[in-house]
N, C-alpha and C positions, 0 to 999 in steps of 0.2 A: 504494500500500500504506500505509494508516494504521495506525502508531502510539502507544499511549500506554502514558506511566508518570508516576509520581511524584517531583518533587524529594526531594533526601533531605536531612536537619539540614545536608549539609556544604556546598553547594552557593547558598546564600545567599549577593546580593548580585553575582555572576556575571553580564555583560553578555546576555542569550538566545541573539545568534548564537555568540557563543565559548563557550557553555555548550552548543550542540547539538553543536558541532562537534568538541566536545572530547569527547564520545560515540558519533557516527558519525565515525570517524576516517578514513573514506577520501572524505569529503568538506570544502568548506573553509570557511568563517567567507562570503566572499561567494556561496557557495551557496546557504545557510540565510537569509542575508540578500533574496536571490531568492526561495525560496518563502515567506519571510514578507511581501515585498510581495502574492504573488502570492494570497495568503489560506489560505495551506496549514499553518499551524501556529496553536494555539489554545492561550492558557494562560486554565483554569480557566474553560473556555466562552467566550470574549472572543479579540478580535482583538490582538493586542499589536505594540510597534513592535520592531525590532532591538535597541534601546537598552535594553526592559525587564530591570529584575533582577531574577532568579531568587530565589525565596523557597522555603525549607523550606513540602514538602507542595504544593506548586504541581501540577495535573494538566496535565501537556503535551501535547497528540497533535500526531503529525507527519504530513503526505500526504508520500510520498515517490513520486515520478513512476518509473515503471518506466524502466530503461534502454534506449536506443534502438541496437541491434548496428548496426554499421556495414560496408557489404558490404565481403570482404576479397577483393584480388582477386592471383591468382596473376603473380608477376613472374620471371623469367629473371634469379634472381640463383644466382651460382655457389657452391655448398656444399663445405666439405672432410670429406668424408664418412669418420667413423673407421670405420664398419660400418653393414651395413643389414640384413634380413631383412624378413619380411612380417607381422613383429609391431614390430619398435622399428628405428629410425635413430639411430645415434650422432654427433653434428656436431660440430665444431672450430669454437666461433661464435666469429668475427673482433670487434676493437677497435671501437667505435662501430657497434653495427647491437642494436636493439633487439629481446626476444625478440617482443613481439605488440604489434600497434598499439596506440596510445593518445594521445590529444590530443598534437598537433604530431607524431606520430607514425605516420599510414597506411599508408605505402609505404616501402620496403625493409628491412623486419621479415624478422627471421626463420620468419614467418610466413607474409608474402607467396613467400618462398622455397620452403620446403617445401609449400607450396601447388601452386606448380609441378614441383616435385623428384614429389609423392608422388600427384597426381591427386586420387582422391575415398579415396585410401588414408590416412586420418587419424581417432582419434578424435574425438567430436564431444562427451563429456562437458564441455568447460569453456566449449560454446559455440560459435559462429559466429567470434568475436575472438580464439578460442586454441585451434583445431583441434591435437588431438595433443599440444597445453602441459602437462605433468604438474608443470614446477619450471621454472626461470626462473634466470639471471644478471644483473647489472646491466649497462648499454648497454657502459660500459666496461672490463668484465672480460671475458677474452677463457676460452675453453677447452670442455670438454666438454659436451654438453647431452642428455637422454635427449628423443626425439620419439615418440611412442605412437602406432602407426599403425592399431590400433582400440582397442576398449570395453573389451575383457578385459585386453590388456597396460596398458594405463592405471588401470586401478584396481588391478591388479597390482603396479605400480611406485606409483602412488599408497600402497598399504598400504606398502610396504616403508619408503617415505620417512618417514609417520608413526610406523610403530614405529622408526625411527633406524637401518636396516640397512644402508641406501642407503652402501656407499664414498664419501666424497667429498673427495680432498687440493687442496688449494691450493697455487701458491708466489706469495708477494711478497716484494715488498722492502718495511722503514719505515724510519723517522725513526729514527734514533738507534742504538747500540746496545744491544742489547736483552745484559742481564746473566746470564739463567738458561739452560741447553745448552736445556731443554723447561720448560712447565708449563702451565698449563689456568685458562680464562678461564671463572668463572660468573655472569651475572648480566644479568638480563630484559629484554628490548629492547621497546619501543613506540614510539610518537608521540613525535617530542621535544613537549614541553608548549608552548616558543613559537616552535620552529622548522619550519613544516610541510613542508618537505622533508628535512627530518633525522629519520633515527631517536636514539634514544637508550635509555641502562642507565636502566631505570626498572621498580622493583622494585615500583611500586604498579599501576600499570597495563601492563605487558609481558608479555609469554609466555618463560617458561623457554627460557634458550640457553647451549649452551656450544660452547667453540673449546680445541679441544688442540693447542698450537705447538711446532715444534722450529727449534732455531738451525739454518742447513745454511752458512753463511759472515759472518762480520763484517767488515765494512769502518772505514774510519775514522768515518762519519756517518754510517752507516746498518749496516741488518742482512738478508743474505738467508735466508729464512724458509720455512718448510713449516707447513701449517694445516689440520686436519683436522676438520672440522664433523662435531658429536654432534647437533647442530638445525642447521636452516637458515632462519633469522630474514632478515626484508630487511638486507642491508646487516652483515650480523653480523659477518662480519670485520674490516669498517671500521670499526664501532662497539666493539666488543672493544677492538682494537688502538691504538683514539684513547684508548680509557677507561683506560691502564695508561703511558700517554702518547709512544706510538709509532706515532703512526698511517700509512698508509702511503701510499710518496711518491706523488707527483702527487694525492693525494685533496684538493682546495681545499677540498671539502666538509666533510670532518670534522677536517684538520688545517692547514699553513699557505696559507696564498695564494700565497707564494712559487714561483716554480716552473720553477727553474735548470736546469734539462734540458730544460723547453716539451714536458712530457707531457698527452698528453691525456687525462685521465683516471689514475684508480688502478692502479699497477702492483701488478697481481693478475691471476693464472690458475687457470683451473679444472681440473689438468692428470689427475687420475685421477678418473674415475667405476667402480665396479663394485655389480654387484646380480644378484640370482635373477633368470633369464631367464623372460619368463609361460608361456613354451609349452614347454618343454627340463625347465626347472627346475636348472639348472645356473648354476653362479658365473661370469659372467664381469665381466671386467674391460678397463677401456680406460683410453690413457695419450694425451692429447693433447701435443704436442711445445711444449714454448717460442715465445710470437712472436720474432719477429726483433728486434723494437723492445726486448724483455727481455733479450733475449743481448745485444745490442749493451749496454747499460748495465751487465750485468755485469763487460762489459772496461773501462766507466772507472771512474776514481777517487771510487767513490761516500764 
């Protein structure tokens, strides 16, 4: 798929690969670097090297290789099933298990899962790689997930999600004590600019996000927390919560390296989901239960 636009005034001076990449942001600097060996990007009719800088008014075209689906194949992993019907499956997705493949990641997806769990009972609107995926949690947040088990309930919940109807509470724990009983986190998450696995509050290139929090216990060094997403941005909680400067324990990612209790991962759960059901039309709601690994840290001395 080729295409083309125009550098703009601002954009002068900029390396080509960190300046493609800084626009196609789900791809990375040695990407771009690849298809400009491979003769796929053309500034101003000419061949250029990675290294060229970007000048106002330059015309770029990109070939962009179609992506190549990768077969997903159904595995006999065990699901905690909050609810199913023959339109949606509600799951209790466990600490470390990814929702759908993705480099370093083929096998024991929650994908691969319900792959087996649901048969040929999935929708297929996101694709081969995310049969049934309407919304996603990080590897390491454990808790609710809606699975869309055809076409109709999926773009069903799909809408609900983008108009912001969707229930969705959180609880973690963070860093510190956090001073206010509630209050409401505003401000746009994108691309951190030079961290490419970070998100980041970036008001110039982000999408609109907010997080409404309530205190539920304070500790001496930390705070247990309730968090209720109005958007659901990647990483939103963790980005919120690092930006106000509490971010939450075990996240190495967005707060310390330090990591005194040897978690793996952010303690964060996804523990209510609720929405209009596609076929009923009725409210329901579902409460996934605390991990174990979360209660236990609640009884020590955080």
């Amino acid at each position: 798929m080729e295409q083309q636009f125009e550098a703009t005034i601002t954009d002068g001076g900029e390396r080509l690969d960190k300046y493609l990449a800084s626009i196609y942001t789900e791809q990375s600097r040695s990407f771009f670097q690849k298809l400009i060996r491979e003769e796929q990007v053309l500034v101003n009719g000419g061949l250029p090297k990675a290294s060229y800088r970007v000048e106002p008014g330059d015309t770029i075209s990109v070939t962009i290789p179609k992506a190549q689906e990768i077969a997903v194949l159904p595995e006999a992993i065990p699901l905690a099933i909050l609810y199913e019907d023959s339109d949606v499956l509600i799951v209790n997705k466990p600490k470390g298990m990814v929702v759908h493949p993705s480099a370093g990641h083929f096998s024991g997806t929650l994908v691969n899962a319900v792959l087996h769990h649901c048969k040929d009972s999935l929708s297929g609107i996101n694709g081969e790689i995310r049969p049934g995926i309407v919304h996603r949690i990080d590897m390491d947040t454990t808790g609710a997930l809606i699975v869309c088990k055809n076409d109709t309930a999926h773009l069903c919940i799909a809408q609900q999600i983008k108009e912001h109807t969707v229930t969705r509470c959180y609880r973690g724990i963070v860093l510190g004590r956090v001073k206010e009983d509630a209050g409401r986190i505003e401000g746009a998450i994108g691309r951190h600019p030079t961290e490419r696995k970070k998100m980041a509050v970036n008001e110039k290139n982000g999408k609109p996000a907010v997080t409404h929090y309530k205190v539920l216990q304070r500790f001496a060094q930390h705070t247990y927390m309730e968090f209720r997403l109005e958007t659901g941005r990647t990483h939103q909680i963790r980005v919120h919560m690092a930006s106000i400067g509490h971010p939450l324990l075990g996240d190495t990612l967005y707060g310390s390296g330090k990591n005194p209790f040897h978690l793996k991962g952010q303690t964060l759960h996804a523990m209510v989901i609720g929405f209009i059901h596609p076929a009923t039309k009725a409210y329901m709601e579902f409460e996934a239960p605390l991990p174990e690994y979360f209660q236990e840290l609640l009884k020590k001395k955080l």
